[in-house]
Phi, psi and omega in degrees: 000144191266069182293350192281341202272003176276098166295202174278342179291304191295317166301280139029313202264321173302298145337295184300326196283352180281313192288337166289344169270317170288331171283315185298324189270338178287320187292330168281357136332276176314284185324301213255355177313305185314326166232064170266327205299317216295318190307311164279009146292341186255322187272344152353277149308350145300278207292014180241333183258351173304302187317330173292339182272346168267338145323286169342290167330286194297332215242055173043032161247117160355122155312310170288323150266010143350269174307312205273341173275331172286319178295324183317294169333306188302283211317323224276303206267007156250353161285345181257006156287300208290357197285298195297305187275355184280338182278341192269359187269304190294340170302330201288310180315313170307280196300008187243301191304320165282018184273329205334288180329313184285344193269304163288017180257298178318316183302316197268330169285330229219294211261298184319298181333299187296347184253354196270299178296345142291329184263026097353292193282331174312342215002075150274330183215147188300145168311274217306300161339288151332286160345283187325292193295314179277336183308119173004297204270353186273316168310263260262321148346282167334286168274009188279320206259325190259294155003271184298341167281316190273340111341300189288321183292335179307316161295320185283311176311045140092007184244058183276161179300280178333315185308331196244353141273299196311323181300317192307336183262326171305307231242307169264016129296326177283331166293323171319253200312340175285298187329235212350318193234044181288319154266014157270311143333254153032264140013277190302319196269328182269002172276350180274356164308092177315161188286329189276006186250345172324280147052239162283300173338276191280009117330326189282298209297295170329293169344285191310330177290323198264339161285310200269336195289329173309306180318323192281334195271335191280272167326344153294308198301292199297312190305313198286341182306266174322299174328333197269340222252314197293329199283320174318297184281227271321311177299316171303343178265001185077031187271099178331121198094314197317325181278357157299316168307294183317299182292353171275308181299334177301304219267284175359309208285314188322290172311134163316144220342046183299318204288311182300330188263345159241350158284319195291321200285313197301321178296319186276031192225355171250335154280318177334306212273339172282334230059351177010173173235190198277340173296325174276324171328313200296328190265331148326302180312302179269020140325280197296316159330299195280304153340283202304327183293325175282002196252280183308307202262011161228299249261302219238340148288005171243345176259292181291317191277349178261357171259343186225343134081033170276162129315117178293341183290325199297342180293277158333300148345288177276002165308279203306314183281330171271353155283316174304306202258332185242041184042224181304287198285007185289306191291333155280344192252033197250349195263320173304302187277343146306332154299283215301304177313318171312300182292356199250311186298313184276023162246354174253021225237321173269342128005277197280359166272342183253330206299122146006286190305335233213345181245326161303319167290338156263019173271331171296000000 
C-alpha cells in the first residue's frame, strides 16, 4: 500500500463511502427482515464453499456442476446429521426432563431449608420473606415462567412449519445462484467502488476475509478442546451424564460462554436430582473452573488471539453489549463482528497516520 498518497481528502472520502455503505446494508436489513436469516445462512454457505468450488474449478470440473454437488453434497450431510443426532439429542433431552421431578423434590426438601436458615441466620431478611421468596412452588413458578418466555420468543422468530420450508427451499437456492454468479457479484460491487478507493478498499476487504475465516476455524477449535476438557473431567468426578454434558458444553462454547451456561445449568439439574453430596457440587464446580481457567489463560489467547489478536475484556465486552441490543444473535455474532471492527480500525489507521491532518498536528 502507497499510504503517503492517501491524503486527507481521500481518507474523508473513504469514511464516507464507509458510512454509506453500513446505511445501504442496514436499510436493506430493515427491507428484506422477514428473509434476511435465510439470506445470511446462504452467504454463510457461500463464503464456506466457495473455495471448494474453486478447487473444483482448477481441476477442470464445470462450475455448475460444482455447485449443484456441493451444494446437494451440504444439504445431504446437515439432513443425515440431523436424521442421526436429533433423535439423539432428544433422548438426551428427554432423560434431563425426568430428572426435573427429583430435582424439585430434592430442591425443596434439602437445599431451600438450608439456604432459607443461613440467610435467617445472617438477618438480612424476615423468615416470612425468605419462606415466600424461596418456597417450591415460587422456584418452579419462576422457572415455568421464564421458560414459556423462551418458547414463546422462540415461535414468534420464525420457527413455525411455514417458516421453516420456506427457509429449506430458500436457502440452498440463494446459495446455488450466489456460488454461480459469485463473479459477477463481485464484478457489480467493485464498479460501485470510486476508482482512488480501490485500493484501500480491496486491503481492507482481504483483511476481512482472512479474519473471519480465522475466526470461524478458531472457534471450531476452542469448541472441540473444551468439549474434549469438560467430558473428560465430568466423567472423572462421576457426574451422571457427564459425557453428554461435557459434549453439549463444547458444541455450546460456539456461542461465547454458552458452554458454562448451559453445561453449568444441566450439571446443576443432575445433582440436584441425584442429591449428590457436597464433595461432588465442589468437584463438578471445578471442572468448569479449572476449564474456564485454561480457556482464558491459554487456550482461547493461543488459538482466537493469537489469530485475530482480540483482547478477552474486548471479548466480553461485545458479548455483553451485542447481546443486550440484538439478543441471541447479538451474542453469536459478537466475536465475528468484533474481529471485523478490530480490522477495519487498524486498516484505516495508517490512512489517517500518513494523511496531512495527522502529521500537521505532530509537527505542533
Amino acid at each position: 500500500m502507497n499510504n503517503e498518497r492517501l491524503d486527507w481528502t481521500s481518507i474523508r472520502r473513504l469514511a464516507w463511502f464507509a458510512v454509506v455503505t453500513i446505511v445501504v446494508l442496514a436499510v436493506a436489513g430493515v427491507v428484506y427482515g422477514t428473509v434476511l436469516p435465510p439470506i445470511l445462512i446462504s452467504c454463510f454457505f457461500t463464503y464456506l464453499l466457495l473455495p471448494l468450488v474453486s478447487l473444483l474449478e482448477r481441476k477442470r470440473v464445470p462450475r455448475t456442476l460444482a455447485i449443484v454437488v456441493l451444494v446437494i453434497g451440504t444439504l445431504g450431510v446437515i439432513i443425515l446429521s440431523g436424521v442421526h443426532l436429533v433423535p439423539l439429542l432428544y433422548q438426551q433431552l428427554l432423560s434431563f426432563f425426568h430428572l426435573v421431578p427429583g430435582a424439585i423434590n430434592t430442591l425443596s426438601t434439602r437445599w431451600l431449608p438450608a439456604i432459607e436458615q443461613y440467610v435467617v441466620d445472617l438477618s438480612i431478611i424476615d423468615q416470612a420473606e425468605i419462606h415466600s421468596l424461596l418456597s417450591p412452588m415460587s422456584v418452579v413458578n419462576h422457572a415455568a415462567s421464564e421458560i414459556q418466555g423462551t418458547l414463546s420468543g422462540l415461535w414468534k422468530t420464525g420457527s413455525s412449519v411455514i417458516g421453516a420450508v420456506l427457509y429449506i427451499v430458500l436457502i440452498p437456492m440463494l446459495t446455488f445462484f450466489m456460488l454461480k454468479d459469485y463473479e459477477h457479484l463481485a464484478a457489480g460491487l467493485r464498479t460501485l467502488v470510486p476508482p482512488d478507493l480501490l485500493l484501500p478498499v480491496g486491503h481492507i476487504r482481504a483483511r476481512l476475509d482472512q479474519t473471519l475465516k480465522s475466526v470461524l476455524k478458531s472457534q471450531a477449535i476452542v469448541a472441540a478442546i473444551l468439549g474434549l476438557l469438560y467430558t473428560i473431567g465430568l466423567s472423572v468426578v462421576g457426574l451422571p451424564s457427564g459425557v453428554a454434558i461435557g459434549l453439549i458444553s463444547g458444541v455450546c462454547r460456539l456461542i461465547p460462554y454458552g458452554d458454562v451456561i448451559i453445561g453449568g445449568s444441566l450439571s446443576a439439574l443432575v445433582l440436584v436430582s441425584y442429591g449428590t453430596g457436597i464433595a461432588q457440587v465442589a468437584a463438578v464446580v471445578g471442572v468448569f473452573v479449572v476449564v474456564q481457567a485454561l480457556d482464558g489463560a491459554f487456550i482461547t489467547p493461543t488459538v482466537i488471539g493469537e489469530r485475530i489478536g482480540l483482547h478477552p475484556v474486548a471479548i466480553i465486552l461485545s458479548v455483553l453489549a451485542l447481546g443486550d441490543w440484538l439478543g441471541f444473535w447479538g451474542i453469536l455474532l459478537a466475536i465475528p463482528v468484533a474481529a471485523v471492527v478490530k480490522v477495519l480500525f487498524e486498516s484505516l489507521l495508517p490512512y489517517y497516520r500518513a494523511s496531512r491532518a495527522y502529521q500537521r498536528r505532530g509537527h505542533h
